[in-house]
N, C-alpha and C positions, 0 to 999 in steps of 0.2 A: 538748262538743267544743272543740277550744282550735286554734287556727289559726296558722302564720307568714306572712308575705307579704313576701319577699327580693325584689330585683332579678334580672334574670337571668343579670347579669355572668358568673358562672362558666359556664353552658351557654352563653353567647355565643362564650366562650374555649374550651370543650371542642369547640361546632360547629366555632369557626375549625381548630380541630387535626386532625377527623376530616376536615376537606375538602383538605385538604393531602396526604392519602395519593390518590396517583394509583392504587395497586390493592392493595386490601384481600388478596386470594390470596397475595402476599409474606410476609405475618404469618400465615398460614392453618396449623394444622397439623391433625396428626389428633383432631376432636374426639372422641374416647374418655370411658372415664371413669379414664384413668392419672393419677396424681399423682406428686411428689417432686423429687426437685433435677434428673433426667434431663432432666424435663416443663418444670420451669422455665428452666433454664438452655436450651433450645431457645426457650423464647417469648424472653428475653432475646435472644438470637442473631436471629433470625426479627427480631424489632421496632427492635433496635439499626442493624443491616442497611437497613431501610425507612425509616426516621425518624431523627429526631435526639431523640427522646426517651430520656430519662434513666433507666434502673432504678436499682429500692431499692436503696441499697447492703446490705450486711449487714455486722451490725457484728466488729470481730474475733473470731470462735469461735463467732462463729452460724452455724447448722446451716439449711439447706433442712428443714421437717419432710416426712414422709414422705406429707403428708396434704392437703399445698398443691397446687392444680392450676391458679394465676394468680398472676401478678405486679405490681406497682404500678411506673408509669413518671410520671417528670414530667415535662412539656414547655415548653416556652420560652416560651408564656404561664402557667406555674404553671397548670397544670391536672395533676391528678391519674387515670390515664388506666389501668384497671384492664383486665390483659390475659388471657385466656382462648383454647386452640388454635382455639376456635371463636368467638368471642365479643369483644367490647370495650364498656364503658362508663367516662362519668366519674363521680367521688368526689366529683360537685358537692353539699356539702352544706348549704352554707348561700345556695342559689338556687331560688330561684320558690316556690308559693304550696304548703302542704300544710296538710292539716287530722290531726288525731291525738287520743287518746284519745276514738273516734266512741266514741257510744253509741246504742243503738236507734232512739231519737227525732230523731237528728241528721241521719241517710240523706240526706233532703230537702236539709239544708243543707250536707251534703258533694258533694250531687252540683248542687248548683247553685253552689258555688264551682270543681267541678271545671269547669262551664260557663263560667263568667265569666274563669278564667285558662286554658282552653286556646286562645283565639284566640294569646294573645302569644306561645308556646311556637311553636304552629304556623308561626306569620308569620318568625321568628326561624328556623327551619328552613330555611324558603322563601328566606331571604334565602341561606342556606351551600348549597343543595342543589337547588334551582327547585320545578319543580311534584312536588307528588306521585306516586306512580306509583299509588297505592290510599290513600283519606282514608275515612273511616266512624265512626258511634257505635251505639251499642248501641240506638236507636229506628230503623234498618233492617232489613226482612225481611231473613235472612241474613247479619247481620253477623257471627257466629261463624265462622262457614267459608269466608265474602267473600276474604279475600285469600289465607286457606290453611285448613286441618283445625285447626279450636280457635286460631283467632290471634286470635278476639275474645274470648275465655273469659276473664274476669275484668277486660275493660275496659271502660269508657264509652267511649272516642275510640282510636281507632287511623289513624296516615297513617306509609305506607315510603314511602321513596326506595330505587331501585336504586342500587348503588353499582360499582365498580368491583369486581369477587370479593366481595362484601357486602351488604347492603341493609341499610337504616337504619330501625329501628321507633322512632316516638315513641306514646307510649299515655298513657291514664288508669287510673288503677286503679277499677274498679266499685266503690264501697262495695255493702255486703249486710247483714241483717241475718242469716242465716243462711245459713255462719256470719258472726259478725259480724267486718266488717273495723275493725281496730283504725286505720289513718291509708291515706290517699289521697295522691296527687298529680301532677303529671307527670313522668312517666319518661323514659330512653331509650335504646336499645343500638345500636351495629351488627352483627347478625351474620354473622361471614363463611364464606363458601363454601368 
């Protein structure tokens, strides 16, 4: 297993941006499963509208594919800020700790680094969002179904924040040996209403 251990400066700067939306419902559209320049150019509109965040531009003669159904916006702390009708996350990809090419014998030591870096992630939330509205890990009776149907399914740590039209998941990914999960780390989306 081969490990990085980043700072968390970039999820620092993605929280600062997602706390800055007074209500997530503004950027809300229909989450479907439509795609194409119709679907985009509405999140564009929708999120331009809400924010001062920046879309991709496209370059001359580039085409919307028909197959896209999210957009990329940058924001004014450079955070990369990936938009979905129902959905947002950041492109933070060189922040906080991950382990990858797991192998069978690693489980142990992917889920005990999961343990050691999700206090900081958590804390870092707590400071853009307050208290949690639901915190849990996978050694609770019923943590699968605890805060919704399969919202623990495939993680060690799961804590939302309700948000304004949204609520905010931070999670772990469960390593498994079967099947086997190839990298772990801390995640996080907000999805909105």
């Amino acid at each position: 297993m081969k490990t990085l251990d980043r700072p968390l400066d970039e999820d620092e700067r993605a929280f600062a941006d997602f706390a800055e939306i007074r209500d997530w419902s503004a950027i809300a559209g229909p989450n479907n499963n439509d795609s194409g320049p119709k679907v985009v150019r509405a999140i564009v509109e929708r999120v331009t509208s809400a924010t001062d965040w920046q879309p991709w531009p496209l370059a001359q003669g580039e085409e919307i594919d028909r197959a896209v159904a999210s957009w990329g916006f940058t924001t004014k702390r450079n955070s990369t800020i990936i938009v979905f009708p129902g959905m947002a996350f950041a492109d933070a990809k060189n922040s906080g700790w991950c382990a990858y090419d797991i192998e069978p014998g690693d489980i142990a030591d992917a889920e005990a680094g999961l343990d050691a870096h999700w206090p900081a992630h958590f804390e870092l939330a707590r400071k853009y969002f307050g208290e949690p509205t639901y915190v849990g890990d996978d050694s609770q009776p019923g943590f699968l179904d605890e805060w919704g149907p399969g919202a623990g399914s495939d993680k060690r740590h799961l804590a939302t924040w309700l948000l304004p039209g949204a609520h905010l998941r931070l999670f772990s990914t469960k390593p498994t040996n079967s099947p086997l999960t190839p990298a772990v780390g801390v995640s996080y989306a907000v999805y909105i209403n």
